[in-house]
N, C-alpha and C positions, 0 to 999 in steps of 0.2 A: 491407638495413636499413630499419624500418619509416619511412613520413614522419611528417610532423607531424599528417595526418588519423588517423592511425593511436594516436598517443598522445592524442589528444582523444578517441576513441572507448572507449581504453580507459579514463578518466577518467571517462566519461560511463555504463559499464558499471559500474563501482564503485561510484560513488554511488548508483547505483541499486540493485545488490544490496545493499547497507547497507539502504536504504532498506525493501527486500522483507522482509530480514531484521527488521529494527525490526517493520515491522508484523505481519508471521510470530508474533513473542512475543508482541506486545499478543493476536491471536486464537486462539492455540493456549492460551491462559493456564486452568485449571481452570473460574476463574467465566464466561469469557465464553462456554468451550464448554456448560457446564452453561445459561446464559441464552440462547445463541445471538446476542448482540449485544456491541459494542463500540463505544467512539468511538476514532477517529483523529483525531492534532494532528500536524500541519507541524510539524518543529524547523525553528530558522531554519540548520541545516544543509544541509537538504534540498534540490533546484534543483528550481525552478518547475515546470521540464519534468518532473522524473522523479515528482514527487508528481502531477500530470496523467495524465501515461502510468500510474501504478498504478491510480489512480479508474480508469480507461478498462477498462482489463483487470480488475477489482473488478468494475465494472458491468456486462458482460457475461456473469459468473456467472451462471447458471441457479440462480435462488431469492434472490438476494442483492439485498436494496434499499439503496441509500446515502442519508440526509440531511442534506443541507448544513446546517450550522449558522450562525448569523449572527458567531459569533467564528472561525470559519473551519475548526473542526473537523468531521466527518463521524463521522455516526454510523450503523456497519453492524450489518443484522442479515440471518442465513441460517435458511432452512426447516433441520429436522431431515433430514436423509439416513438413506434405507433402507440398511442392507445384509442 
């Protein structure tokens, strides 16, 4: 039977894929893909850590610049991809 690290982690995996998810929609959406930009807002759902750990893995995209905004949102934008 799992311990107690065990159900924290799966908590902490949750929230997070929510989180992916939430932002997945906002940049798969018609206009954003057509303009190649978006802004991102923190719900106050969201835990500090997993909306960090998204930016982190965002920012390391190849082509993808983030800017912080000063009401706390992030505004991304990506180069066009060849295929």
């Amino acid at each position: 039977m799992p311990g107690p690290a065990h159900a924290t982690h799966q908590t902490q995996l949750s929230s997070y894929s929510r989180l992916v998810r939430r932002v997945n929609l906002t940049l798969t959406t018609p206009r954003a893909q057509r303009e190649r930009q978006a802004n991102l807002c923190p719900s106050s759902s969201d835990r500090p850590e997993d909306w960090e750990r998204l930016l982190e893995e965002i920012e390391q995209a190849e082509g993808v610049a983030l800017t912080h905004r000063p009401d706390g949102s992030i505004h991304v934008r990506w180069l066009r991809t060849e295929h």
